[in-house]
C-alpha positions in Angstrom: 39.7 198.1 13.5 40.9 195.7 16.3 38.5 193.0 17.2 37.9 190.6 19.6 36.0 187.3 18.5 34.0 185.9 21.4 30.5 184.7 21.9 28.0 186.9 22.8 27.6 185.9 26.7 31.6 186.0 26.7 31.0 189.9 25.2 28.4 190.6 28.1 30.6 189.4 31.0 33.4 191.3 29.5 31.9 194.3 29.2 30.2 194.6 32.2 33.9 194.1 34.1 34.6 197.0 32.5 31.8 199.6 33.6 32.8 201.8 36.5 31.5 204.6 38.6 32.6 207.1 40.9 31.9 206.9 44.2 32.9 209.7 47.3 35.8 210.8 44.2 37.1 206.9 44.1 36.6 204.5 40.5 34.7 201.4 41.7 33.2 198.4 39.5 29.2 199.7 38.8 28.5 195.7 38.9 29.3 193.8 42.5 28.3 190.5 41.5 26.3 188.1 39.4 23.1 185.9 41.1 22.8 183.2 39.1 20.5 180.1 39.3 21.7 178.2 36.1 19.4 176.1 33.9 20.1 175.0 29.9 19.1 178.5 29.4 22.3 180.3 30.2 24.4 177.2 32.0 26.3 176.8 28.7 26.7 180.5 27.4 26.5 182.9 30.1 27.8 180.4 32.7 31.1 179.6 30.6 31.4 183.2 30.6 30.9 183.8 34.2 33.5 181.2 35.2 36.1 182.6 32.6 35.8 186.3 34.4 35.0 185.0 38.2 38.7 187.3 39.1 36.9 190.3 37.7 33.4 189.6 38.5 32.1 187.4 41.4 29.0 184.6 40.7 26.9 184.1 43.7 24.6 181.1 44.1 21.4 181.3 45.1 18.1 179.0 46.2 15.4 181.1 44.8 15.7 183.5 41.8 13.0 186.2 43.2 15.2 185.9 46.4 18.2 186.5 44.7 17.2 189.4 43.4 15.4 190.6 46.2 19.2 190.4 47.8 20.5 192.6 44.4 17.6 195.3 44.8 18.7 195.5 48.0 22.4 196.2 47.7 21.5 199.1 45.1 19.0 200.6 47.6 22.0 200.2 50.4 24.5 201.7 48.3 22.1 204.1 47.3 21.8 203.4 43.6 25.4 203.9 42.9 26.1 200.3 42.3 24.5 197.5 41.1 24.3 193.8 40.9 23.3 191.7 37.7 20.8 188.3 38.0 20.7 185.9 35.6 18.4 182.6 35.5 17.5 180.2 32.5 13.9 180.7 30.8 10.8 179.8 31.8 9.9 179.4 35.8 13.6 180.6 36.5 12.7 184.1 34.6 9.2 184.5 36.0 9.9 183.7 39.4 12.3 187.1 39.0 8.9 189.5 37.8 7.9 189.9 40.9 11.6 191.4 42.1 11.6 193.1 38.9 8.3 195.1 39.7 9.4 195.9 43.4 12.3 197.5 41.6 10.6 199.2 39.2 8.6 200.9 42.0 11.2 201.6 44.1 13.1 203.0 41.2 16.7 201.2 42.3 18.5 199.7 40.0 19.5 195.8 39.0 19.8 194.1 35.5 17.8 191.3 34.5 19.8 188.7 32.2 16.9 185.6 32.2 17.8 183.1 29.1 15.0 183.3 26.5 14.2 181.0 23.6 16.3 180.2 20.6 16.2 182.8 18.0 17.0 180.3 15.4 13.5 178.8 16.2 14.8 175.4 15.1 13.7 173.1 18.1 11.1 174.9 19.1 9.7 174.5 20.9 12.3 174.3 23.9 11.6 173.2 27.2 9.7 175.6 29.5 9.0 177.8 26.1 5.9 179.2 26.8 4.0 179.6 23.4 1.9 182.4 22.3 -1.1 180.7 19.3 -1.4 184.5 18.0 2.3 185.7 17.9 5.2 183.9 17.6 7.5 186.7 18.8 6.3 186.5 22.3 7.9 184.3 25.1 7.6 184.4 28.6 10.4 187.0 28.9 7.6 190.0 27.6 6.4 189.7 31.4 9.2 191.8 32.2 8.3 194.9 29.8 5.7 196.4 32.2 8.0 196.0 35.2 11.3 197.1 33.5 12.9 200.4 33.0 14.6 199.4 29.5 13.8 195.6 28.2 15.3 194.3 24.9 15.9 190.8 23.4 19.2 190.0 22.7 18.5 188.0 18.9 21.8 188.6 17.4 25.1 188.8 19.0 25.6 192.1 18.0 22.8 194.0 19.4 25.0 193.7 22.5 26.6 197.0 21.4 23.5 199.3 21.5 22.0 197.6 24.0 24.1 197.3 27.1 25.1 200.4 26.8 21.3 201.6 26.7 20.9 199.5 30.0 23.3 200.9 31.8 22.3 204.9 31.0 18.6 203.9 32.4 20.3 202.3 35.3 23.0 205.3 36.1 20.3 207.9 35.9 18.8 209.5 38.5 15.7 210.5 37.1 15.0 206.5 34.9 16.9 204.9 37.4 14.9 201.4 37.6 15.6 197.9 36.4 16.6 196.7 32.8 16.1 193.5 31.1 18.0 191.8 28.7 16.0 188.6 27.6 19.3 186.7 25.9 18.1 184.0 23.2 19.8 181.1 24.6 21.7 179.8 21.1 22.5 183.6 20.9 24.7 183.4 23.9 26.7 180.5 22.2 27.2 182.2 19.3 30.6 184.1 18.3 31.1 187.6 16.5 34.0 190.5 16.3 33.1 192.3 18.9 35.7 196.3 18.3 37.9 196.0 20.9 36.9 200.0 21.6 33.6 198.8 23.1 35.9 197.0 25.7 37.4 199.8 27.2 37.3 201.0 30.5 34.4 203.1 30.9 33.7 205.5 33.9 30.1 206.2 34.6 29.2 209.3 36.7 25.5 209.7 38.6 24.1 213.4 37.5 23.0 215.9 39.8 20.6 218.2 37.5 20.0 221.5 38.6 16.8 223.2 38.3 15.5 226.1 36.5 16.2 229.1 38.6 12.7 230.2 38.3 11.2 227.0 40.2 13.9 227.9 43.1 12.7 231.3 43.4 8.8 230.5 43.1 9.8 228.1 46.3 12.0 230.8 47.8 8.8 233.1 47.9 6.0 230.4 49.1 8.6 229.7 51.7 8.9 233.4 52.6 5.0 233.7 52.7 4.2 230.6 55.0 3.5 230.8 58.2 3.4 227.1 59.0 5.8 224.8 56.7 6.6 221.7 56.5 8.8 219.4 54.5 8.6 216.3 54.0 11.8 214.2 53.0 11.6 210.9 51.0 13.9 208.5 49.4 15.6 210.7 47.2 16.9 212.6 50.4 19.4 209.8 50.8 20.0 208.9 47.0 21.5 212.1 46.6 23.4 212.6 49.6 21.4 215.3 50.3 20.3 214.4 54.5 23.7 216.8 55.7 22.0 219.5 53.7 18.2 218.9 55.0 19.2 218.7 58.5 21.5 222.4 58.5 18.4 223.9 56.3 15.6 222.7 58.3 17.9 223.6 62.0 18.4 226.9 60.2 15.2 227.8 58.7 13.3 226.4 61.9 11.2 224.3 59.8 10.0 220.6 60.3 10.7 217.9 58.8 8.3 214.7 58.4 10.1 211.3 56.8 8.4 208.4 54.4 9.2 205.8 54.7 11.8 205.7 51.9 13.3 208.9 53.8 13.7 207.7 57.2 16.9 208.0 58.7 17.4 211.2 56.4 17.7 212.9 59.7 18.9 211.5 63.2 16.0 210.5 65.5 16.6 213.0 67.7 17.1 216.1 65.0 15.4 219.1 66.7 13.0 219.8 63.5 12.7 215.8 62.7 8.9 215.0 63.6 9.5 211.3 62.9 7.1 209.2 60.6 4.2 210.8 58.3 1.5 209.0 57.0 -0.7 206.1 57.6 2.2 204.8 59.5 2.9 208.1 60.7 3.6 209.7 63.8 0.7 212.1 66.3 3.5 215.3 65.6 4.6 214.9 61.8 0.6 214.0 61.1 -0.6 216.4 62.8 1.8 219.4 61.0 0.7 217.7 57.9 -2.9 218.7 58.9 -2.3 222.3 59.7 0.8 223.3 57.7 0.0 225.8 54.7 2.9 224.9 53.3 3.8 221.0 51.9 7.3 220.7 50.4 8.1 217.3 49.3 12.1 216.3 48.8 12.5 213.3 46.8 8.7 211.4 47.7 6.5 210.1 45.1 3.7 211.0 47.3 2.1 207.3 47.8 -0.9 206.7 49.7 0.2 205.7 52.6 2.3 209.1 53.0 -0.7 211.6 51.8 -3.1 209.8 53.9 -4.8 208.9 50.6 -5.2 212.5 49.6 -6.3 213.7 52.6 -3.8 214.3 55.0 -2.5 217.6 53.8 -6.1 219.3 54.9 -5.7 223.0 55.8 -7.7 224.9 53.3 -5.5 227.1 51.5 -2.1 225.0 51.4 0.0 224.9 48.8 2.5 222.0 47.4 5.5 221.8 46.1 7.5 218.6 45.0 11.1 219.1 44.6 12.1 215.8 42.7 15.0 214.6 40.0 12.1 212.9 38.2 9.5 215.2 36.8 7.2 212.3 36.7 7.1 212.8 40.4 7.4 216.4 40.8 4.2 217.0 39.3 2.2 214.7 41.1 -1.2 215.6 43.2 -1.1 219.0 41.6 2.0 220.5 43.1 4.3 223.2 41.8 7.3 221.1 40.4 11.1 221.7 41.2 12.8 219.3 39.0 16.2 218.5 39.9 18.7 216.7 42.4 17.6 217.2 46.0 20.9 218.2 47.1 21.5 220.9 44.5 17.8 222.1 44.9 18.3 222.7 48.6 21.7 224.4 48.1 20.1 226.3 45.7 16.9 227.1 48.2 19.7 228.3 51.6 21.4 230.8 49.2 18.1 232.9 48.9 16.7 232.1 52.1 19.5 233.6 54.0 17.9 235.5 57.1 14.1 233.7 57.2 13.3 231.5 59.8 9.8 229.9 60.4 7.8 231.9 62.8 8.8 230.8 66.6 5.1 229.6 67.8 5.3 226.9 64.5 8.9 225.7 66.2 7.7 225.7 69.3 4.8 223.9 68.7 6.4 221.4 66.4 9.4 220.9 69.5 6.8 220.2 72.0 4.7 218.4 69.5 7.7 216.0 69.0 8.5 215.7 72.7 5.1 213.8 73.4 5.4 211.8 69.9 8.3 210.3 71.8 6.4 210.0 75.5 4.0 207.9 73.1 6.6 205.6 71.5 8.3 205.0 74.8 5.0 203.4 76.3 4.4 201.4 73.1 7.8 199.8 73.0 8.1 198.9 76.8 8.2 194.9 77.7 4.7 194.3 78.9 4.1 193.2 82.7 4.2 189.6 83.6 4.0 187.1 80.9 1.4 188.9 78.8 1.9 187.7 75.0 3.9 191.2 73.8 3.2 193.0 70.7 5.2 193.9 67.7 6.3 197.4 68.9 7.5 195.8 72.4 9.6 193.3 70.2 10.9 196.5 68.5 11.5 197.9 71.7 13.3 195.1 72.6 15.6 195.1 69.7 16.3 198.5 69.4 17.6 198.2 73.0 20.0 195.8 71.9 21.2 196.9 68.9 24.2 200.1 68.8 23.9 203.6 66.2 25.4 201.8 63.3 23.0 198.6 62.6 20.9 198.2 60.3 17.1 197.3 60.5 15.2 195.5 57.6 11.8 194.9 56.9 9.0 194.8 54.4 5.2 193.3 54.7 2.8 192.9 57.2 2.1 194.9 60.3 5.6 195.4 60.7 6.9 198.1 58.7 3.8 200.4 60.1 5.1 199.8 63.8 8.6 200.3 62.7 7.9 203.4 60.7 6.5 204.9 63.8 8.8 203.8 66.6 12.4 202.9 65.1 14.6 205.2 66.1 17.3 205.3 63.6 20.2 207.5 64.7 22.1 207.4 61.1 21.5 207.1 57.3 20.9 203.4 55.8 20.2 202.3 59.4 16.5 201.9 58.5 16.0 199.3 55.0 12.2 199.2 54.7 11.1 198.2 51.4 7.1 199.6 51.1 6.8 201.0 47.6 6.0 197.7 47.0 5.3 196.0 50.4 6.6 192.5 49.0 6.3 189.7 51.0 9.1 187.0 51.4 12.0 190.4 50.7 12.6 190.7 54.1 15.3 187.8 54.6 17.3 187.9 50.7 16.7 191.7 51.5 19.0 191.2 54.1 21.8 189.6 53.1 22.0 192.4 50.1 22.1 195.0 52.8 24.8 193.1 54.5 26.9 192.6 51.0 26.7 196.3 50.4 27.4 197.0 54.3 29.5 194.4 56.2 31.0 196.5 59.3 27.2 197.1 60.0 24.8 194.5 62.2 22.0 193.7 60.0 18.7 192.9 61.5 16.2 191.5 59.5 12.4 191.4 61.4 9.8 189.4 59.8 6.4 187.8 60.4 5.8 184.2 60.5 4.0 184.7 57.0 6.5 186.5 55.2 9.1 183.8 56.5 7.0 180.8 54.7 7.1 182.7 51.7 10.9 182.9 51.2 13.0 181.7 54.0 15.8 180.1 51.8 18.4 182.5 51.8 19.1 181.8 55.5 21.1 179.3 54.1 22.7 181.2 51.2 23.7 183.9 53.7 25.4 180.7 55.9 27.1 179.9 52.9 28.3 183.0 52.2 29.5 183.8 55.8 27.1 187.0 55.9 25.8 187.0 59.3 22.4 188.3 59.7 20.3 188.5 63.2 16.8 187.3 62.2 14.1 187.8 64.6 10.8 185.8 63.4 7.5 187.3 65.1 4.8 184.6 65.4 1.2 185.6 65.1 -0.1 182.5 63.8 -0.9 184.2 60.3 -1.4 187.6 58.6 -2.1 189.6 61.1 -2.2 192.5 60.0 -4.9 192.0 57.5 -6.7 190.0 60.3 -6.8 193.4 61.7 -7.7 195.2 58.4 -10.4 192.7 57.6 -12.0 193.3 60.9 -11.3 196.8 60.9 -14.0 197.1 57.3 -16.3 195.0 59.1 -15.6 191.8 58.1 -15.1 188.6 59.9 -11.9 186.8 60.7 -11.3 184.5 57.5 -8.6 183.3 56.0 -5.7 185.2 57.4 -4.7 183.9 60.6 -4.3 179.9 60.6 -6.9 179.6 62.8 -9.4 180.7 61.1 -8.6 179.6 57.5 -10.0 175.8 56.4 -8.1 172.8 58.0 -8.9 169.7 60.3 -5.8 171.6 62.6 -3.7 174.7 62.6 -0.1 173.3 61.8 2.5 173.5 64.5 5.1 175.2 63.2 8.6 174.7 64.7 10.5 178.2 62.7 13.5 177.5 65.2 14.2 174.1 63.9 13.6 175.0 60.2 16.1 177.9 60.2 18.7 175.3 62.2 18.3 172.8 59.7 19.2 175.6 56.8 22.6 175.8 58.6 21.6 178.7 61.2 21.7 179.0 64.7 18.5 179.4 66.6 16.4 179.3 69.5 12.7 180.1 70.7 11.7 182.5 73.7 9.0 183.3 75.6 8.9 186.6 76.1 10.5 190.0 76.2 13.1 189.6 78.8 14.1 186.2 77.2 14.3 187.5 74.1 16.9 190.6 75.0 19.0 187.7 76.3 18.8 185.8 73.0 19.8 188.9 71.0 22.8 189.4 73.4 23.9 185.9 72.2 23.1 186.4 68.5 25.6 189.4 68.5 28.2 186.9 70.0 27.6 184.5 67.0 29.8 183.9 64.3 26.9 182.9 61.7 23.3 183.6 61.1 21.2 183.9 64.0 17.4 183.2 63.9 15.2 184.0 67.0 11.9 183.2 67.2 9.1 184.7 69.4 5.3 184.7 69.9 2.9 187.6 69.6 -0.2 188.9 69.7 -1.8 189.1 66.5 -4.8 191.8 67.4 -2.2 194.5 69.1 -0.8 197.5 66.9 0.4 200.8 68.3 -2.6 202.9 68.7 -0.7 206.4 68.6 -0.4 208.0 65.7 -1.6 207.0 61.8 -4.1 208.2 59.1 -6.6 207.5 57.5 -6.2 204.4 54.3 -8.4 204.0 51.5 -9.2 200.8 51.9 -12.5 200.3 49.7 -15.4 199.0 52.0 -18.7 196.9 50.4 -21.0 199.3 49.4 -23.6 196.3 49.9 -23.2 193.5 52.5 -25.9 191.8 54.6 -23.5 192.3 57.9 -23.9 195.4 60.1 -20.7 195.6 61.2 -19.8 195.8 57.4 -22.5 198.6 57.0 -21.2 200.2 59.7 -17.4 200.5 58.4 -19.1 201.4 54.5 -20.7 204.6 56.7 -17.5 205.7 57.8 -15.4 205.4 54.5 -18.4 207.3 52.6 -17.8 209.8 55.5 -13.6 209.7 55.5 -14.2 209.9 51.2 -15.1 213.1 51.3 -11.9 214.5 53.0 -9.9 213.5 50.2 -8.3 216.0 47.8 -8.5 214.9 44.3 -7.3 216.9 41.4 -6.0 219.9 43.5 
C-alpha cells in the first residue's frame, strides 16, 4: 500500500482539498475557505498546513472567531447547504468564543466545521496555557462545550483517527436530514505529529446531497386530506429553498389554488407578489397568512420545524377540527406538534403530491378570499413603510421602506436580532430566492454584520444589505473591517434607538417598567454619545449620519456608487413597531408582582394560555 507520511494537520488540509460536490450537474470544492484566528494552538500544525495548500484552499483572517464563523454559517445558508467553510482557532477563549456560532448552526441545521486546537494528548506540560482543567476528570477540556451544540464532535488524539473521522464529519455535514455543524477538537502536539497516511484516502472524492423519497403511503394519506379540505394552507419553511424545491411550490400552489404562508427561514420561497403567497406567518406574521392560519382545516408544513414564533406558540393553528401535516427530510421535524409526518426531500414530496392531485383545486371562495385577503395585507405594509411627514423621528419599517426603494430584485437583505427581523418578516418584499438572509432560529445578536460578508462571499454579483440595531452593532462590529480587507463591499445601514428596543417594548408590553434596555434607562451618571459613523470610518469604511428618511434614500444612492463598505447611520424611534399583523408570544408573565400594570399583563397571558394547543 502507497503512503504518504505527513503530520496530522498536513493530512486534514489535504484531504479536505480533495472533497467535492455537485452542484446544478458541475464538481465544485465542498470547502470555500478556512477562517482562521491563529494562536500556539494550531499556528504551528494546522497553520503550516494551511500555508502549504493556500493554491488549493484559501485562509481568510479574521478579528473575532464567533464572527468568523458567523460569516461561514452564513455562506452555507447562502449556498443553501451545498458548500461549506471550515474555522479553525487555537484553545481556550479562541474555541469558546466559536460555541455560540456553533449553537446558531446547530439550530439552523447549516453546515460548517469546527477545527479549535485542544490540549496536548501527550499530557506532558500540562497544564498548557488557556487549558481549562476539570478536578473530577481529566479527559475534559474546554473543547466538550461544543458536544451539545455540534452535529458530530470528536477529539482528534492520535494522528490516525483522521481517517474515520473526517470522513464521519463530512456525511453529517452533506446530509440533508443531520445536516448541522461538526467539531473536530485537534490535540495540539497531535497536529505536529507525522504518520503514513494510504494515499487511497487522498483521492478525489465527489459528495452528492440526497433527495429521499417518501413512503408512498404518506403521499397518498396527504393526497386525500388534501382532497377532503375545504380551506388549506401550506406553509413553506427553510427546507423549501434547501432543496430547490420554491419552482415546484409556486406551480403547485398556482395550480391547486392553495395559499401559501412563509417562516421566516422560507421567505423568498415564492416572489412577493405570487398570487397564492400570503406573505409572513407567525408572530411576525402577516393580517392574510395569520388569519388563514386561524381558519384553515388543513396545515401543511414544507420544510418548518414549527418554532414558536411560526405556530403562534401553539395557538395559531385554531379551527377546531384541523389537521397537520409536516412534510420534512428530517423526521425529527416531521413529527412535531402531533402532525402526520411525510418524511422526505421537499422537492420530491411535492412532485410526488401534483402527480395524484391532478384535476383538484381548492374551493374558489378560499382563493378568493385569500387574493383579497392578500390585497389589503399589502394596503397595510404600504402605510407602514411610507417616510413619515415632516421631521418626525421614523420607525424601523419606514427605514425598510426606505431601503427596499433603493435597492433592485437581485439584493440581498440581512438581518438577525432585535425588532428588526419582525418588521422585516412582515414588510420585505423579496422578489427572488436568497434575497431575504434572516437568521431567527437562533435570533443571535452581533450575526448581522460577519453574516454579511458570508452572504456576499457565497454571492458577489448580488448587493448585500446588512440592517442592524445600534445594540447588535456593539456586540460584533469588527468584521466591517475584515470585509474592507477583503474587498467585499457591503451597504450597512445602522438603526439607532438608543438601546434594545425591542425588549424595551416587550418589557413594557408584560407590565413591567423601562429598565435596563434602552441607555437611558439602564445605571450611569450619562447615556454615552455614540458616534457609529466615526467608528465604522475608522475600521476602514465609508460612512455618514442622516437625519431622516429623505436623507437617508440619498445616502443609499451614494453607497451603491461606492467602491468599499458603506455604513449609514440613522436615528429612530425606539417605542414604534408595525401594528398590522402578528400573534400571540408566550412570553411568561409574573404570576406575583406588587405592580398593577404587571397584574394586569399576568390576566391576559392566563387568558391567551388557554388557546394554546399542547399535545394535539
Amino acid at each position: 500500500m502507497s503512503t504518504l507520511r505527513l503530520t496530522a494537520a498536513q493530512a486534514s488540509v489535504l484531504w479536505l482539498t480533495r472533497q467535492m460536490v455537485e452542484v446544478e450537474g458541475a464538481e465544485v470544492p465542498f470547502f470555500a475557505g478556512v477562517w482562521a484566528i491563529f494562536g500556539h494552538g494550531n499556528v504551528a500544525g494546522l497553520g503550516e498546513a494551511l500555508a502549504g495548500r493556500q493554491d488549493a484552499i484559501p485562509t481568510f483572517r479574521a478579528h473575532n472567531e464567533q464572527a468568523m464563523a458567523h460569516a461561514a454559517i452564513a455562506y452555507a445558508k447562502q449556498m443553501r447547504r451545498r458548500r461549506a467553510m471550515v474555522c479553525t482557532t487555537s484553545i481556550g477563549p479562541g474555541a469558546t468564543n466559536m460555541v455560540t456560532a456553533a449553537a446558531l448552526a446547530h439550530v439552523n441545521r447549516l453546515p460548517v466545521l469546527f477545527l479549535p486546537g485542544d490540549v496536548y494528548a501527550s499530557r506532558r506540560p500540562d497544564p498548557v496555557l488557556q487549558q481549562v482543567e476539570d478536578f473530577g476528570d481529566g479527559a475534559v477540556s474546554a473543547n466538550d462545550c461544543f458536544r451539545p451544540v455540534s452535529r458530530y464532535f470528536d477529539r482528534i488524539a492520535r494522528p490516525e483517527q483522521l481517517l474515520a473521522a473526517l470522513p464521519r464529519a463530512l456525511a453529517v455535514m452533506t446530509d440533508p436530514a443531520e445536516c448541522g455543524p461538526a467539531t473536530l477538537a485537534f490535540c495540539q502536539d497531535v497536529q505536529a505529529e507525522a504518520f503514513d497516511y494510504p494515499e487511497s484516502f487522498f483521492v478525489r472524492r465527489v459528495w452528492r446531497i440526497r433527495r429521499p423519497g417518501p413512503d408512498p403511503r404518506e403521499v397518498d394519506d396527504l393526497a386525500a386530506a388534501l382532497k377532503a379540505s375545504v380551506r388549506p394552507l401550506i406553509v413553506a419553511g427553510g427546507g423549501v429553498l434547501y432543496a430547490g424545491a420554491e419552482a415546484r411550490l409556486g406551480r403547485l400552489a398556482e395550480t391547486l389554488g392553495v395559499p401559501v404562508a412563509e417562516t421566516q427561514a422560507g421567505k423568498g420561497a415564492l416572489p412577493w407578489d405570487h398570487p397564492m403567497n400570503l406573505g409572513s406567518i407567525g408572530v411576525t406574521g402577516s393580517s392574510a397568512a395569520n388569519a388563514a392560519a386561524a381558519d384553515a382545516d388543513l396545515v401543511i408544513g414544507v420544510g418548518t420545524r414549527l418554532q414558536d414564533f411560526t405556530t403562534g406558540s401553539r395557538a395559531l393553528f385554531a379551527a377546531p377540527a384541523r389537521r397537520l401535516f409536516q412534510v420534512n427530510v428530517a423526521a425529527f421535524d416531521a413529527h412535531k406538534h402531533g402532525a402526520t409526518p411525510v418524511v422526505g426531500d421537499a422537492a420530491v414530496v411535492l412532485e410526488a403530491l401534483e402527480a395524484r392531485l391532478d384535476g383538484w383545486r381548492a374551493p374558489r371562495d378560499w382563493r378568493t378570499w385569500a387574493t383579497s385577503a392578500m390585497s389589503a395585507w399589502n394596503a397595510s405594509a404600504d402605510a407602514a413603510t411610507a417616510a413619515p411627514p415632516g421631521n418626525a423621528l421614523p420607525s424601523d419599517a419606514q427605514v425598510i421602506g426606505a431601503v427596499q426603494r433603493a435597492t433592485g430584485p437581485d439584493a440581498v437583505v440581512v438581518c438577525a436580532a432585535g425588532g428588526l427581523p419582525g418588521e422585516l418578516h412582515k414588510l420585505w418584499r423579496t422578489a427572488r430566492p436568497g434575497g431575504y438572509h434572516v437568521e431567527y432560529g437562533y435570533s443571535c445578536m452581533g450575526y448581522e454584520i460577519a453574516g454579511g460578508l458570508g452572504v456576499k462571499m457565497a454571492a458577489p454579483d448580488r448587493d448585500v444589505h446588512v440592517m442592524v440595531g445600534d445594540g447588535s452593532y456593539l456586540m460584533l462590529n469588527s468584521e466591517i473591517a475584515t470585509s474592507v480587507m477583503l474587498g467585499l463591499k457591503l451597504t450597512i445601514t445602522v438603526l439607532d434607538n438608543g438601546g434594545f428596543g425591542c425588549i424595551n417594548r416587550l418589557q413594557q408590553a408584560t407590565g413591567g417598567i423601562p429598565f435596563n434596555n434602552l441607555l437611558a434607562d439602564a445605571r450611569g451618571e450619562t447615556p454615552p454619545a455614540i458616534d457609529f459613523a466615526a467608528h465604522a470610518a475608522s475600521l476602514g469604511a465609508r460612512s455618514e449620519k442622516v437625519a431622516g428618511i429623505a436623507e437617508l434614500e440619498a445616502a443609499l444612492v451614494r453607497a451603491r456608487a461606492s467602491d468599499r463598505t458603506y455604513v449609514i447611520v440613522i436615528d429612530t424611534d425606539p417605542a414604534i413597531s408595525t401594528q398590522a399583523g402578528g400573534a400571540w408570544w408566550d412570553v411568561a408573565v409574573p404570576e406575583v408582582s406588587e405592580r398593577p400594570q404587571v397584574r394586569e399583563a399576568r390576566a391576559a397571558y392566563e387568558a391567551a394560555v388557554k388557546d394554546q394547543r399542547i399535545g394535539d
